[in-house]
N, C-alpha and C positions, 0 to 999 in steps of 0.2 A: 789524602782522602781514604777513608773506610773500605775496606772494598765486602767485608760481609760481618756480619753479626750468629757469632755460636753462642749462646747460651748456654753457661753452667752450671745446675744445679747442688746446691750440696743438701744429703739425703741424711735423716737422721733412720730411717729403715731403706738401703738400697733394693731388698726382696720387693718390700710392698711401693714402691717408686717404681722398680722395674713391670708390675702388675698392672699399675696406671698406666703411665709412658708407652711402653714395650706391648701389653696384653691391651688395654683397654682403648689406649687412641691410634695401637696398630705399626708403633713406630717398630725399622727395622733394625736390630745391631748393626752396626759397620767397621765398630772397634773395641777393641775389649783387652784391658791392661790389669794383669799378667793376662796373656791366653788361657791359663789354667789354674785353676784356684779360683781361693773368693774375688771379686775382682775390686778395683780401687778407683776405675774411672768404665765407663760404658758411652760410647755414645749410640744415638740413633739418630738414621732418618726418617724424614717424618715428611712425604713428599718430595718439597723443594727447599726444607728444613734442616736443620741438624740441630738436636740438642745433648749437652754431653751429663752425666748424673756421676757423682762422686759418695763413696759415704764420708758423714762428719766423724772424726776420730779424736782419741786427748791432744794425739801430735799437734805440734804446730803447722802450718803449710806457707810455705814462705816466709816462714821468720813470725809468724804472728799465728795468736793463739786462734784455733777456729771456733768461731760462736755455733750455741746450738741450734742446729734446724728448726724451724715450728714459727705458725704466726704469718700476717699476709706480709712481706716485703718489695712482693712485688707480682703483678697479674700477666699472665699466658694467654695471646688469644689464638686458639685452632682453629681452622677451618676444616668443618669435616663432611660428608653427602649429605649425613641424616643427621640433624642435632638432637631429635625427638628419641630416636634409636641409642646414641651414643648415652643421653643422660639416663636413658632405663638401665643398661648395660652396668653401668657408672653406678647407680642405687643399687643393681640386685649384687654387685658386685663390693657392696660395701663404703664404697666411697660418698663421703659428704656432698650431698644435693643442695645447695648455697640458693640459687633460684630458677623458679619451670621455666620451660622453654617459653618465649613469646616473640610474637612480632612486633618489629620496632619500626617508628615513623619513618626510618629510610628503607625502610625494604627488606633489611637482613633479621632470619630467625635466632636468636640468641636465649644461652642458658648459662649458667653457672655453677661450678665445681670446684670441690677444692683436693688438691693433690694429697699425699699421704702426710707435707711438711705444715699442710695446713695454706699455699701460695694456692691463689685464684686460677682457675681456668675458664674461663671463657669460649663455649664452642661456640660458632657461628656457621652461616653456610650465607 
């Protein structure tokens, strides 16, 4: 059996990934490969989360060539206090505002964003 789920992103800009991630939904570094220099892998916490950001390079990474970044592949949902707060943040901060916050039939406030790769985010509270 599974016992947890880290998510990896691969980043076609790690600056502007790290600005989303890191600046705008608050996550903390916890790891960061080399210590010094540009780095090759970052993770963050993100609550009771961990997501880890890589950039996409020509190399191959484990034997296969890496595809480019961009396009939805796959949707993020965050839970975060304010999603009202977070998607203004999100706009003045340049990032793609996909759809407003609203209330949905079960209860929870929800919005939509998209990361720097162009993958979905999903705030909720």
């Amino acid at each position: 059996m599974a016992s947890k789920l880290f998510p990896m992103l691969s980043c076609g800009d790690l600056q502007r990934s790290l600005a989303f991630y890191r600046d705008l939904l608050e996550g903390v570094e916890t790891y960061r490969f080399p210590e010094q220099g540009d780095p090759q892998f970052i993770a963050l916490r993100m609550g009771q989360s961990e997501i880890g950001l890589g950039p996409v390079s020509e190399r191959p990474l484990h034997g296969r060539p890496q595809r480019p970044a961009g396009g939805h592949r796959m949707e993020l949902c965050v839970y975060v206090d304010d999603v009202d707060a977070v998607f203004a943040r999100a706009r003045a901060a340049g990032f793609e505002a996909v759809a407003d916050p609203a209330e949905t039939p079960w209860g929870e406030r929800i919005a939509w964003i998209a990361d720097p790769d162009g993958n979905l985010v999903m705030l909720t509270r």
